[in-house]
SEMAR-335842 format. One record per residue (C-alpha): x, y, z; chain; residue in one letter; residue number from 0. Coordinates in Angstrom, 3 decimals. Example, Ala and Ser with C-alpha at 12.3 -4.5 7.8 and 13.67 -1.06 7.14 Angstrom:
2
NODE         X         Y         Z  mol  type  seq
NODE    12.300    -4.500     7.800    A     A    0
NODE    13.670    -1.060     7.140    A     S    1
END
This chain:
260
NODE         X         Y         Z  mol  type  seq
NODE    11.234    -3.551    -2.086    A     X    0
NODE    10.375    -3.871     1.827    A     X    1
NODE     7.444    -5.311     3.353    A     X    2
NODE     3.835    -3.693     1.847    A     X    3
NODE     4.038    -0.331     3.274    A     X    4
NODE     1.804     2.668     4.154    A     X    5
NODE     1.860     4.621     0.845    A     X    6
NODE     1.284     1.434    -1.327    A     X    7
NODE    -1.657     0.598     0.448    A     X    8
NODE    -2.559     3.977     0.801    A     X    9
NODE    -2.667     4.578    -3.212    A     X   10
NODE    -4.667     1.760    -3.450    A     X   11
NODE    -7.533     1.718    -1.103    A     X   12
NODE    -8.050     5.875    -1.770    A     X   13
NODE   -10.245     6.138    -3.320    A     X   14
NODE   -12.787     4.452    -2.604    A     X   15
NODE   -11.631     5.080     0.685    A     X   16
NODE   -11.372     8.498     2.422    A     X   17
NODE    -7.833     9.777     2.646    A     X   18
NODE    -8.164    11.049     6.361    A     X   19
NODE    -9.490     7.591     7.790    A     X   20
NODE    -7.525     5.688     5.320    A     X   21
NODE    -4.239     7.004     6.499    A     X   22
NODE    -5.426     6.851    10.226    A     X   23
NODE    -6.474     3.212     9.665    A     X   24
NODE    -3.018     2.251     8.220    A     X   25
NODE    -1.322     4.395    11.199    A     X   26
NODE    -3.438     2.003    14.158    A     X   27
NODE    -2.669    -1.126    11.821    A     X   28
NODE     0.911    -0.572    12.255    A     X   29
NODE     0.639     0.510    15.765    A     X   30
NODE    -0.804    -2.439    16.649    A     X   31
NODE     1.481    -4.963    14.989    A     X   32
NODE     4.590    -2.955    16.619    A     X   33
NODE     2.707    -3.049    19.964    A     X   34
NODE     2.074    -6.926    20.043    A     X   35
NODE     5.426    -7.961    18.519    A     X   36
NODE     7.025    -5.928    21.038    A     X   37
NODE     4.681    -7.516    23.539    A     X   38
NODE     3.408    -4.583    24.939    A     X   39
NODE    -0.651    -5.805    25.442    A     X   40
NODE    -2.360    -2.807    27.201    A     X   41
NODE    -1.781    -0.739    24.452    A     X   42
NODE    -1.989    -3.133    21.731    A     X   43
NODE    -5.577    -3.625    23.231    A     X   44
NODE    -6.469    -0.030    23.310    A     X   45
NODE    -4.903     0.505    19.431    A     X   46
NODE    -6.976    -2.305    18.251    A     X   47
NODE   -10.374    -0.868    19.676    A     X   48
NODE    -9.015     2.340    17.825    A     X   49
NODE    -8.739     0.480    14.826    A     X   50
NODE   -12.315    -0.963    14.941    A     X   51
NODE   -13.775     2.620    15.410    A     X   52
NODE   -11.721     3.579    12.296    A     X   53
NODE   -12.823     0.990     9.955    A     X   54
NODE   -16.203     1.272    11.009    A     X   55
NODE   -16.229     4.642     9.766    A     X   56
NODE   -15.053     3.243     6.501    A     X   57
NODE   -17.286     0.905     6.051    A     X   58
NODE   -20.155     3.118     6.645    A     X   59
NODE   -18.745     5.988     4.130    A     X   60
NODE   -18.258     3.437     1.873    A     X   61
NODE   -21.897     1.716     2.318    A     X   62
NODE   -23.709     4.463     3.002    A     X   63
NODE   -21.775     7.177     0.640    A     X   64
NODE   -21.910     9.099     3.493    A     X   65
NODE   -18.718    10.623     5.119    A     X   66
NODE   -18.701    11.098     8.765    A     X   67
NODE   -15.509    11.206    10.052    A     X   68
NODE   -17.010    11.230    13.981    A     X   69
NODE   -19.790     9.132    13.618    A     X   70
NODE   -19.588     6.346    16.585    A     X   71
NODE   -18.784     2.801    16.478    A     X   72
NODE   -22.543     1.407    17.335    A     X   73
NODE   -23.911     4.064    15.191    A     X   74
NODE   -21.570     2.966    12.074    A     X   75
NODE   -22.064    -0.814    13.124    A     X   76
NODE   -26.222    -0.584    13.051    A     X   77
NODE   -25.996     1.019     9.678    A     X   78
NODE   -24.348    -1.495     8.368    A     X   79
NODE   -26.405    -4.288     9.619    A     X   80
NODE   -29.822    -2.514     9.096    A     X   81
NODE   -31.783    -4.611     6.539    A     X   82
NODE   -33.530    -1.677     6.354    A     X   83
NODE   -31.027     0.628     4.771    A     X   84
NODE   -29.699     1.285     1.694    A     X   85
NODE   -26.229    -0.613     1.004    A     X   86
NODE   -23.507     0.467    -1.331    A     X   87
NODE   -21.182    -2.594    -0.548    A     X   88
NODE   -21.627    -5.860    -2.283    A     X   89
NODE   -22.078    -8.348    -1.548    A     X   90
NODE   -23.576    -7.455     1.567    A     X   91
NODE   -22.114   -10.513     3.397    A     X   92
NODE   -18.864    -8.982     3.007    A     X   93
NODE   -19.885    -5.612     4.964    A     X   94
NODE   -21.613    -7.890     7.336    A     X   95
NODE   -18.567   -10.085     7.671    A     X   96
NODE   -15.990    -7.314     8.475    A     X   97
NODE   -18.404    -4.861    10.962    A     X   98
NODE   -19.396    -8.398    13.137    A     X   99
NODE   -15.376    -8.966    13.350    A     X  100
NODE   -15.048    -5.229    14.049    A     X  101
NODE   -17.825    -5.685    17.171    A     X  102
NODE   -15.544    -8.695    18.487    A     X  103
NODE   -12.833    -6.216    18.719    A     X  104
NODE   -14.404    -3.175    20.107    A     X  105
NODE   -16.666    -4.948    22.633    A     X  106
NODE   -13.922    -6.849    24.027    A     X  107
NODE   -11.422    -4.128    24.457    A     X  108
NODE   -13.944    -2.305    26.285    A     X  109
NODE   -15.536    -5.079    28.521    A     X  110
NODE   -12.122    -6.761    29.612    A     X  111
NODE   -11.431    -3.514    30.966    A     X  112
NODE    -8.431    -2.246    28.560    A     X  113
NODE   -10.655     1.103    28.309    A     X  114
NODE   -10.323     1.776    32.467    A     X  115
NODE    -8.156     0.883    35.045    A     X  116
NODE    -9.272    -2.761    36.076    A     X  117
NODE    -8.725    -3.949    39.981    A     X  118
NODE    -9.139    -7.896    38.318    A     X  119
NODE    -7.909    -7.654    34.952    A     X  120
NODE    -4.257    -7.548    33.088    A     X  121
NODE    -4.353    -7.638    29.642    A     X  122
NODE    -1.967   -10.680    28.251    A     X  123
NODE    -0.768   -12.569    25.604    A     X  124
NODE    -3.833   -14.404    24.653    A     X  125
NODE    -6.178   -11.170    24.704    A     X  126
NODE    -3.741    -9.034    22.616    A     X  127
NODE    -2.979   -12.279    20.401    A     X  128
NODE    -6.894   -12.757    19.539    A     X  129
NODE    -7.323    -8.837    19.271    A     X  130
NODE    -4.185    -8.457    16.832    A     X  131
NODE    -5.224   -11.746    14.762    A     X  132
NODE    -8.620   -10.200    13.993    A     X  133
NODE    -7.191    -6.647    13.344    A     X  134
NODE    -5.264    -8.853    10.849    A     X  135
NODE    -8.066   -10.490     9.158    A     X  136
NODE   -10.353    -7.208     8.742    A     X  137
NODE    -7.101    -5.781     7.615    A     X  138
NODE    -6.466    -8.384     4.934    A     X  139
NODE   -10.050    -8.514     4.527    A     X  140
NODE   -10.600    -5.003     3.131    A     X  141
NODE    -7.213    -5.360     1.204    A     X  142
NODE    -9.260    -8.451    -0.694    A     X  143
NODE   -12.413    -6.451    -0.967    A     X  144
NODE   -12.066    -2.839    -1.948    A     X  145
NODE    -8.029    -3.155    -3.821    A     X  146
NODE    -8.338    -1.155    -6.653    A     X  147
NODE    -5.454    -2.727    -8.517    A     X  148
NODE    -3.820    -6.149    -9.796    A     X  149
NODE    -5.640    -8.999    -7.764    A     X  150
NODE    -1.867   -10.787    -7.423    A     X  151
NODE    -0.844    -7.498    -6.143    A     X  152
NODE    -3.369    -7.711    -3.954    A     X  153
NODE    -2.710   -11.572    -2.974    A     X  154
NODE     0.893   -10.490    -2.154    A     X  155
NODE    -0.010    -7.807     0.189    A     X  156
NODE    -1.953   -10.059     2.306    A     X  157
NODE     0.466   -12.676     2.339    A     X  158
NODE     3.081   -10.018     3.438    A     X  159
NODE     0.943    -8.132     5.703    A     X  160
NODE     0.740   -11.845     7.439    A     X  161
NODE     4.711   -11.183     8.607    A     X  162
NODE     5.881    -9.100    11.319    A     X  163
NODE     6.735    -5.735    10.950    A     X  164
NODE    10.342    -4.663    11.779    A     X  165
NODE    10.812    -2.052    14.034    A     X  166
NODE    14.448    -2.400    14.137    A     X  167
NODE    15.121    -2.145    10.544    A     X  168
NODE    15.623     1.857     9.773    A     X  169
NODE    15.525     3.603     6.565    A     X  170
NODE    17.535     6.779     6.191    A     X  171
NODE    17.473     8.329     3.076    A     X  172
NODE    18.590     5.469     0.511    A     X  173
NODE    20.398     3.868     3.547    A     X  174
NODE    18.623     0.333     5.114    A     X  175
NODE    19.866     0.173     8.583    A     X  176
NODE    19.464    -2.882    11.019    A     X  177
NODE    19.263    -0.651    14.220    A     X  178
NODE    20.847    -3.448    16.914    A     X  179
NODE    24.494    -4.605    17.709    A     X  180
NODE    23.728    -7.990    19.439    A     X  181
NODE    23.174    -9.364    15.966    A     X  182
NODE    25.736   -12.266    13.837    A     X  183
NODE    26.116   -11.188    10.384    A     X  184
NODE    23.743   -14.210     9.693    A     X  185
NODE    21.043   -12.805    11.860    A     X  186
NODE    21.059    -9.593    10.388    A     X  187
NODE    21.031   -10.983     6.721    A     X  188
NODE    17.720   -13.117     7.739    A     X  189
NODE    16.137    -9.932     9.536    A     X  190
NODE    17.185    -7.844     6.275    A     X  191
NODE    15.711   -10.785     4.109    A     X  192
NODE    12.496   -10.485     6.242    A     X  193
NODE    12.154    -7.237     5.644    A     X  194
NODE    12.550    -7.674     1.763    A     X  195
NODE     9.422    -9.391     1.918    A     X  196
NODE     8.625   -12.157    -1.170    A     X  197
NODE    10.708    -9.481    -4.173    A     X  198
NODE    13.944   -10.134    -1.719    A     X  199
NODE    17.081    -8.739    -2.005    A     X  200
NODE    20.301    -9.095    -4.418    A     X  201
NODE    23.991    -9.723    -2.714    A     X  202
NODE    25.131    -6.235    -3.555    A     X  203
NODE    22.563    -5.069    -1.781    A     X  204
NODE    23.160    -7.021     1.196    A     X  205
NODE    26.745    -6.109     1.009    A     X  206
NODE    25.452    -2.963     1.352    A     X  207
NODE    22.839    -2.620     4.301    A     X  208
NODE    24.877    -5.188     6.464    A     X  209
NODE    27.606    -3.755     8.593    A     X  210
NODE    29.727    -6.835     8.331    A     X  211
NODE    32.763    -7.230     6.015    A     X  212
NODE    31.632    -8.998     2.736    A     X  213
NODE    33.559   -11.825     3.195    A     X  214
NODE    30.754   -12.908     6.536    A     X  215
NODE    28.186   -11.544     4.408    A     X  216
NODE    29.035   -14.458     1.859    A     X  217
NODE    29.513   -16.857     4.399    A     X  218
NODE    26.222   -15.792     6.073    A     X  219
NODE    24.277   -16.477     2.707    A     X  220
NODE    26.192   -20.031     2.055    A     X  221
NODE    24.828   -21.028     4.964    A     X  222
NODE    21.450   -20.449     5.222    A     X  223
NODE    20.972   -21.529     1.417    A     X  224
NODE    23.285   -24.901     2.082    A     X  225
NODE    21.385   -28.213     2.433    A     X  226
NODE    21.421   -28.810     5.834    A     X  227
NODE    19.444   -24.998     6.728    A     X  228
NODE    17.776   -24.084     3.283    A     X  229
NODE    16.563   -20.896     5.211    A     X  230
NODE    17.107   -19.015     1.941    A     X  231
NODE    17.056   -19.559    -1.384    A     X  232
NODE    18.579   -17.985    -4.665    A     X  233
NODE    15.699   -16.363    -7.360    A     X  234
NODE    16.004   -16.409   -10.567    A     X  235
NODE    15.977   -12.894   -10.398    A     X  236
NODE    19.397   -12.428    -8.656    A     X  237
NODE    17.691   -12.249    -5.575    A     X  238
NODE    17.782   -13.953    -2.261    A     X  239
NODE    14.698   -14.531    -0.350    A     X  240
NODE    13.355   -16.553     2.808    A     X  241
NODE    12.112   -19.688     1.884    A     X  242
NODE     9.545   -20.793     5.212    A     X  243
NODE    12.453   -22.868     7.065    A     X  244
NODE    13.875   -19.080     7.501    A     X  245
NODE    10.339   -17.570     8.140    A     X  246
NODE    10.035   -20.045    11.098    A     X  247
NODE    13.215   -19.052    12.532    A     X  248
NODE    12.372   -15.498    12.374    A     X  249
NODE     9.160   -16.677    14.722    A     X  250
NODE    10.403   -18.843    17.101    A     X  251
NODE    14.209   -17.477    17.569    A     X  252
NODE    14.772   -13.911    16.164    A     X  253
NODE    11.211   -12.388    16.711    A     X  254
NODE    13.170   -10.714    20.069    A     X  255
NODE    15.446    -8.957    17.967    A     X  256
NODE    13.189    -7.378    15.408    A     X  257
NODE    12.671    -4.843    18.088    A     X  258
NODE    14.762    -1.651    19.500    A     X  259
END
């Protein structure tokens, strides 16, 4: 089992959620992680304020129990935060918590000039990294608050949706392809582990997703479980996983390579 993906979270939060903005809230949520881990800021500014006009519209559907699938931002945000109005969502706080995150988003994409063409502003690493960690938390946020299902379930997601995403990882069919050739068999076992998320994945099926002859595959996993790495770690289950030695190594050295 990869990573929490789109359909999971889509048969989750729908209902309550409307399938429309549901699905385009998922689509801008992954947009926006593959724009910042391939460090590409503009647009990962301009997919987050997309993101915040989405789940404002959810919120308000969901708080209001009306469905407007145009209504604006401001018009969605003073909804919400009208004592005067009638609120679906409780407790309130939480509604109140999300939309105020939301406005961080929205009004700073638009006033640091990511909406227009700016003569005195570039967007960098900081903006997109404070726009992408809130788009994370309001993310995570509404996974905590409105998951239909098992509350572990829904611990798990979050924890996972706290990882990159891997844009170089493929899936063809039944076929789990790590899309670069500048990778050692190590590197691609960790990526492949990465993507596996907390379930992990069993030696066969290492064996056979990496393009390497088994003999480096086995090598690859002795050393990253061996004392002096412990970058992975054998389940119970069969299964090897990244233990957070590996996760860190993913950040600081391989996050490069988890892109095309």
């Amino acid at each position: 089992m990869p990573l929490v993906d789109k359909q999971r979270l889509l048969a989750e939060l729908s209902p309550p959620f409307d399938h429309l903005l549901c699905t385009q809230l998922l689509d801008e949520f992954i947009s926006s992680e593959r724009r910042y881990i391939q460090r590409d800021w503009e647009p990962g500014q301009l997919d987050g304020g997309q993101f915040a006009e989405i789940a404002a519209r959810i919120l308000y559907h969901v708080d209001s129990t009306n469905l407007n699938r145009s209504k604006s931002f401001a018009d969605c945000a003073s909804y919400i935060e009208g004592d005067q109005n009638p609120h679906s969502i409780t407790p309130r706080q939480d509604a109140l918590h999300i939309i105020r995150t939301l406005k961080t988003i929205y009004k700073f994409r638009s006033q640091r000039g990511a909406v227009h063409i700016s003569p005195s502003y570039k967007p960098n690493h900081m903006d997109s990294k404070l726009v992408i960690e809130c788009v994370r938390w309001v993310m995570n946020e509404i996974l905590r608050v409105f998951w239909r299902g098992d509350r572990e379930k829904v611990a798990k997601a979050i924890r996972e949706l706290l990882q990159f995403d891997v844009p170089a990882v493929g899936i063809f069919g039944e076929k789990v392809l790590v899309q670069r050739t500048d990778l050692t068999p190590e590197e691609e076992v960790l990526i492949l582990l990465h993507y596996a998320g907390e379930d992990g994945l069993s030696r066969r099926t290492l064996g056979l997703h990496v393009l390497s002859p088994a003999p480096r595959v086995t090598e690859a996993l002795k050393r990253l479980v061996a004392p002096s790495k412990r970058q992975a770690i054998l389940l119970d289950s069969g299964n090897f996983r990244l233990t957070d030695l590996g996760s860190k190594r993913i950040r600081e050295s391989l996050a490069d390579k988890l892109v095309l």
